[in-house]
C-alpha positions in Angstrom: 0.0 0.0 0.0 1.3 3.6 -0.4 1.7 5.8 2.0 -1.0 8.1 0.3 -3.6 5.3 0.5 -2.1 4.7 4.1 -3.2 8.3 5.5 -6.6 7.9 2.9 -7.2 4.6 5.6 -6.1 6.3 8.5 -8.5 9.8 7.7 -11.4 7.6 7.2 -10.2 5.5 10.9 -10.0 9.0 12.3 -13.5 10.0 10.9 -15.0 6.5 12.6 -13.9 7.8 15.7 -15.2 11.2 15.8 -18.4 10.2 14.3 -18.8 7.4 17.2 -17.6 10.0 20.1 -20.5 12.6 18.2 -23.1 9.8 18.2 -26.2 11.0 16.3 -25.3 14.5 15.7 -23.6 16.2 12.5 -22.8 19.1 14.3 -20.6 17.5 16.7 -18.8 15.9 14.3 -17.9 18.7 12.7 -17.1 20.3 15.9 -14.7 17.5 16.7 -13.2 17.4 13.3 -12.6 21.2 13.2 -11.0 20.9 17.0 -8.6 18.2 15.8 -7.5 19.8 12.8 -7.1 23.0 14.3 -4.6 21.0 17.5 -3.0 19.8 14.8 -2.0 22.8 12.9 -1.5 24.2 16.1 1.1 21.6 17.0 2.7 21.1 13.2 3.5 24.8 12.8 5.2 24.7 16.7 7.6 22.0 15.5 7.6 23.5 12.2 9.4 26.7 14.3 11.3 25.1 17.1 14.6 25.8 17.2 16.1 23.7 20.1 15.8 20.4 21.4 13.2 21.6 24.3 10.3 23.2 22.1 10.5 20.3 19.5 10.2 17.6 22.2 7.2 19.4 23.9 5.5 20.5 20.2 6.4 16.4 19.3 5.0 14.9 22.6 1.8 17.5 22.7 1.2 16.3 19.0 1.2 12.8 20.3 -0.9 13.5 23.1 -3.5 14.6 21.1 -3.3 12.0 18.5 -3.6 9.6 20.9 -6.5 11.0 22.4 -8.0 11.2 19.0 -7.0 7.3 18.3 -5.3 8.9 15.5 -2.2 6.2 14.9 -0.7 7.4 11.7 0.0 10.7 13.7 0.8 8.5 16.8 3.3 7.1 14.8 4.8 10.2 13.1 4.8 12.0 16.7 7.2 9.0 17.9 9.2 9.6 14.5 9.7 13.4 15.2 10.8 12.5 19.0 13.2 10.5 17.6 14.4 12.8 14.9 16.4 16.0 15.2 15.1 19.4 16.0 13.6 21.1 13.0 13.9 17.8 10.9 11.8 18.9 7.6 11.3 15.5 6.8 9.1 14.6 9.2 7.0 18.2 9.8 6.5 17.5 5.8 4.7 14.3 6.4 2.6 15.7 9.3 1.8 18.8 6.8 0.6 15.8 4.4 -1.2 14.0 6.4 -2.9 17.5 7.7 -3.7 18.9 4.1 -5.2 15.5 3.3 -7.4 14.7 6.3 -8.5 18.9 6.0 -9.4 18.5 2.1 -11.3 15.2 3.0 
């Protein structure tokens, strides 16, 4: 499987969850949804700036916190790559930017 069809799997996982946390009601899901991609820009652009090991770990462990509270396990899994990466590593805030744009657009 790519790794485009990966994130297509893991946006429609991520939708499954916030439509069964929403229940019966549209307007929480979109509430959700718009919550969690805002968190998530919030968190990408923070690593995106961070300059030093101390903001990238904190901007790397936030963005796992809330992917994991989100059941959100491509980002789980990109969070433990940037943790493990160097500060400012454009490789994997490109890949979170991906995986943002797509589940956005979706």
């Amino acid at each position: 499987m790519s790794y485009a069809g990966g994130m297509a799997y893991e946006a429609g996982a991520l939708d499954a969850t916030l439509a069964a946390a929403a229940g019966n009601d549209p307007a929480l899901f979109l509430e959700l949804r718009k919550a969690f991609i805002e968190s998530l820009e919030r968190q990408v652009d923070l690593l995106r700036r961070a300059r030093c090991d101390g903001n990238w770990q904190v901007a790397a462990l936030r963005l796992k916190g809330l992917a994991a509270s989100f059941h959100a396990e491509q980002v789980i899994a990109l969070s433990d790559e940037a943790l493990e990466a160097a500060p400012g590593d454009p490789v994997v805030v490109r890949k979170l930017q991906l995986f943002l744009d797509e589940f956005a657009a979706a």
